[in-house]
C-alpha atoms as one frame of an Amber mdcrd trajectory, in Angstrom:
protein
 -10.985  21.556  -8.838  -9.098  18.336  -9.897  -8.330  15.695  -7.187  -5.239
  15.472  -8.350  -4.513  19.259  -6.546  -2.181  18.597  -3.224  -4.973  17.555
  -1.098  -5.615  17.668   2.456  -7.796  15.224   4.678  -8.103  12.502   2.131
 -10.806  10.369   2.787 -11.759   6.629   1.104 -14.142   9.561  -0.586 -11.366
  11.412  -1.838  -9.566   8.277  -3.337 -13.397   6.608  -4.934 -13.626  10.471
  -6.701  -9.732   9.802  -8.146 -10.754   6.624  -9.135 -14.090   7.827 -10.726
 -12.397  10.635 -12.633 -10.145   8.472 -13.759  -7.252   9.829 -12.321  -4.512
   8.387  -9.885  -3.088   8.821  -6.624   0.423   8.497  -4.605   1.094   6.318
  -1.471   4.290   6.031   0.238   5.571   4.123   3.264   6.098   6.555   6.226
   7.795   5.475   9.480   8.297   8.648  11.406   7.145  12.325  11.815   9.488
  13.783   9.870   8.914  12.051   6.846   5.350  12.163   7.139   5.420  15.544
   7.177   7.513  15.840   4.225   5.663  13.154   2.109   2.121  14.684   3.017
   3.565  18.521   2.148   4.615  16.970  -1.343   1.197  15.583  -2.677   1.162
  11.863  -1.521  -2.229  11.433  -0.635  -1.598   7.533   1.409   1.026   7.214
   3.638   1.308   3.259   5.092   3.182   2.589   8.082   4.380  -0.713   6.940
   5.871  -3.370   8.399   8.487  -3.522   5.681   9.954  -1.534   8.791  11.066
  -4.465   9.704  13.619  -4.927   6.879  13.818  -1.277   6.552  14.616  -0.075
   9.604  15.688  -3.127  11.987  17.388  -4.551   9.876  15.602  -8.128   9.408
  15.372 -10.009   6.071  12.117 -10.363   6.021   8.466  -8.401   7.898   8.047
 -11.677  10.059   9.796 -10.401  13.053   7.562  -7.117  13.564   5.694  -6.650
  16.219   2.621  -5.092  17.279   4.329  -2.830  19.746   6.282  -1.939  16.984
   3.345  -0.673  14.333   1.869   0.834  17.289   4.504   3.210  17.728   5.759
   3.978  14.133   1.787   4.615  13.408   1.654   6.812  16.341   4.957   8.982
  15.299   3.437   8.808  11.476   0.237  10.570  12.704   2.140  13.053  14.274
   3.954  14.447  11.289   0.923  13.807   8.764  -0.538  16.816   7.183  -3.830
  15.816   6.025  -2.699  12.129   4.153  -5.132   9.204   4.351  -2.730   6.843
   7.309  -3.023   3.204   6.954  -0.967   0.495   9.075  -0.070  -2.849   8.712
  -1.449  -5.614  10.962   1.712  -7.865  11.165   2.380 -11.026  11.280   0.262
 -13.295  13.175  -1.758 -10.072  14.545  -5.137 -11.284  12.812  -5.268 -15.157
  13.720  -8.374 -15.035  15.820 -11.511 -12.811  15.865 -10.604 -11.532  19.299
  -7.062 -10.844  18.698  -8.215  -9.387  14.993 -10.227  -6.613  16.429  -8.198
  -5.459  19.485  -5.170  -5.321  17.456  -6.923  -3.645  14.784  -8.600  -0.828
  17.379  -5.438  -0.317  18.617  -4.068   0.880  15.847  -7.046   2.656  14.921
  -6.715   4.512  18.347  -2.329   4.829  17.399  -3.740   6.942  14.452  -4.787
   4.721  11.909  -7.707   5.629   9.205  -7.491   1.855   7.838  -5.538  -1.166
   8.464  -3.842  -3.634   5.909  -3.789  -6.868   5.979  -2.258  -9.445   3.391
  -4.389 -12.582   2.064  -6.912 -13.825  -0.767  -9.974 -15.535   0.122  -8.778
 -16.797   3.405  -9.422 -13.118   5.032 -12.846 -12.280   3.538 -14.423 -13.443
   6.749 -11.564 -10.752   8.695 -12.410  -8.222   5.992 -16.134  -9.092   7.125
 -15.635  -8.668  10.590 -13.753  -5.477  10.750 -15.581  -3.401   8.257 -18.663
  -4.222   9.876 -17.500  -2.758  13.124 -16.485   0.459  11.303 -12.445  -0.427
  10.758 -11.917   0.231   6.737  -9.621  -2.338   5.098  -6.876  -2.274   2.937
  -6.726  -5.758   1.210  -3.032  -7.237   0.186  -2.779  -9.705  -2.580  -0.075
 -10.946  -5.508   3.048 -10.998  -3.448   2.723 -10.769   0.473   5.230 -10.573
   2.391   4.494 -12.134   5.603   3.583 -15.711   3.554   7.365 -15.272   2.216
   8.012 -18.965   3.911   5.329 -20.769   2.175   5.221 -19.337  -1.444   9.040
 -19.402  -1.730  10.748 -16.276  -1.872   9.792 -13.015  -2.945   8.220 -13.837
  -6.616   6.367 -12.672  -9.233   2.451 -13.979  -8.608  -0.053 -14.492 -11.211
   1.863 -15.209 -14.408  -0.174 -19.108 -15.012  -3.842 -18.535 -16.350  -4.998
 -20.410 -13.124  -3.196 -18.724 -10.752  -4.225 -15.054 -12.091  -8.416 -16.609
 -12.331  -7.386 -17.279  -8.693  -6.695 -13.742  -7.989  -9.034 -12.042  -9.885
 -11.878 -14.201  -7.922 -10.564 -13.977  -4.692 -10.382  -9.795  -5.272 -13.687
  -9.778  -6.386 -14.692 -11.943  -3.120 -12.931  -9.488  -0.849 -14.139  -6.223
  -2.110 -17.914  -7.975  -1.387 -16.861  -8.503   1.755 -16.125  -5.053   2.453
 -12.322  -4.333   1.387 -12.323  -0.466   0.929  -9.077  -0.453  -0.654  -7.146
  -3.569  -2.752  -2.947  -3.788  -3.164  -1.588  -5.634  -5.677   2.190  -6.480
  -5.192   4.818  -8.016  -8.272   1.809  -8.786 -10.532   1.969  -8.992 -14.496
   0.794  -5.577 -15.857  -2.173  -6.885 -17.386  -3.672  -8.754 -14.286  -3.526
  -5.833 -12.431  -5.405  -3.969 -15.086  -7.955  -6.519 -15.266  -8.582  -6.312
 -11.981  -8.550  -2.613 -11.515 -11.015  -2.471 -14.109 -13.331  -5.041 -13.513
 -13.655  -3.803  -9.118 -15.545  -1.031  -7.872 -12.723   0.223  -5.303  -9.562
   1.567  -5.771  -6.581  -0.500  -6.558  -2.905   0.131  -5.503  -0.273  -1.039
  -7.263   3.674  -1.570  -6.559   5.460  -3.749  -9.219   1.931  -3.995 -10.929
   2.145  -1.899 -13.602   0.758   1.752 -14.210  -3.040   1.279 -14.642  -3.992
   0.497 -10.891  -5.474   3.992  -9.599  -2.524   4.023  -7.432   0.978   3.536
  -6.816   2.717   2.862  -3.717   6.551   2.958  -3.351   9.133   1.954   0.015
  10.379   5.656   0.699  13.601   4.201   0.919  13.631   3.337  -2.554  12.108
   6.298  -4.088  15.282   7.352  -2.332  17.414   4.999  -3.801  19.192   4.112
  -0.440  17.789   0.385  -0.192  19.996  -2.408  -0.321  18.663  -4.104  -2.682
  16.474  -2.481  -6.134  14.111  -5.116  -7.596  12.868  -4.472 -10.913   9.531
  -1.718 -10.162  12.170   0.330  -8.508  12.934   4.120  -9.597  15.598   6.348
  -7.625  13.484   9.905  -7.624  16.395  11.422  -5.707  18.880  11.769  -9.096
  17.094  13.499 -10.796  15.795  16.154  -8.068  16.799  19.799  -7.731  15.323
  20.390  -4.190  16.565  17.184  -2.610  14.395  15.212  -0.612  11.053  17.072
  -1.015  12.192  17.012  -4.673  12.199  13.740  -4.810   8.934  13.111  -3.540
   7.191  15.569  -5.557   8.616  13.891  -8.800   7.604  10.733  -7.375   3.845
  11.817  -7.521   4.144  13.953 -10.042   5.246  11.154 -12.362   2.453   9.053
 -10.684  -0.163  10.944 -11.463   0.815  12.214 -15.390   1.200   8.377 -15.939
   4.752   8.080 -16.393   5.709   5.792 -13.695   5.976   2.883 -13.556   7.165
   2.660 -17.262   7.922  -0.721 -19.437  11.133  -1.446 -17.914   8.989  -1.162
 -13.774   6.524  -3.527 -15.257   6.532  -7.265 -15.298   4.695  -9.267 -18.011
């Protein structure tokens, strides 16, 4: 049977088969139980409880102001309404400054729910990577554009488009995945960086803004509903051109995912 069947109880297995087979899988963020449910029913096989929440949902400008309290519950509701997707949460902001405060923040959201946590960084985090996957907590490492570093690169930008900068990323990707990263995200990354990198690690890569050959794609659900305020450039509205309304949507989403279609030239940066 093809992984790319609606599957239930992904594992990091299930998503190193897809990525073996040469195939590709859908992520979403998920914030509550009903939409877990929904996106789970529909095919996506990684839902993240992000804490784009933060600008989704409360209303901030940026992820800086979330909380732990807050990922604890979202991840919590999220876990109630999932049907079988892999669930990975965001440590926030300032959650993974110390060894101590790495792992209990990490374990609690492990005990909220959590198969994996994220956390955003390059080289800096290999030694967090380190520490957590030798303890048994998978990772999820962010690079390209991370949100919670919004302050010191500038704005919300495109990352990698000098030769030095992408060498930068491509070596710092290849350090974390030796230090145990399970999973890497690339976010607003030329097209052909991210398939460098896809090609050249052993894990699987997700991409959003990154172009269509990273095993994965992951999309804000409120954009793949076209009801956020703002729609950078890797943004497609799934909900015009469903029949079946918001479980349409989300089936067209991975459907397009996984035949390749999305993201298409004009989603891609170069």
């Amino acid at each position: 049977m093809s992984t790319q069947s609606k599957t239930r109880n992904v594992t990091l297995t299930t998503l190193g088969n897809i990525k073996a087979n040469g195939e590709k899988f859908a992520c979403m963020t998920a914030y509550d139980a009903c939409f877990a449910s929904i996106l789970s029913a529909a095919g996506v096989e990684v839902l993240l409880v992000g804490d784009s929440l933060g600008m989704v949902l409360q209303g901030h400008d940026s992820t800086l102001p979330v909380t732990m309290e807050d990922m604890i519950y979202h991840t919590q509701c999220v876990k109630r309404g999932n049907k079988g997707a892999l669930l990975v949460s965001d440590l926030p902001f300032m959650s993974y400054a110390s060894e101590t405060q790495t792992l209990e923040n990490a374990a609690a959201l492990m005990r909220a729910g959590a198969h994996m946590v994220k956390l955003e960084g390059g080289a800096w985090i290999a030694n967090t990577t380190r520490l957590l996957t030798e303890r048994g907590i998978p990772v999820c490492a962010h690079m390209g554009l991370t949100p919670q570093s919004v302050n010191r690169i500038g704005g919300f930008h495109v990352q990698g488009r000098d030769t030095e900068q992408a060498q930068a990323i491509i070596e710092e990707a290849t350090l974390l995945q030796e230090a145990g990263a399970n999973i890497l995200l690339l976010e607003c990354v030329p097209r052909q960086l991210a398939k460098t990198i896809t090609d050249a690690l052993s894990i699987p890569v997700i991409g959003i803004g990154a172009g269509p050959d990273t095993t994965g794609q992951i999309m804000v659900l409120h954009d793949v509903l076209g009801i956020s305020p703002i729609s950078p450039k890797f943004v497609k509205n799934f909900l015009l051109g469903s029949n079946n309304g918001i479980p349409g949507a989300i089936e067209n989403y991975v459907k397009e995912v996984k035949d390749g279609s999305f993201p298409a030239d004009e989603h891609c940066f170069k």
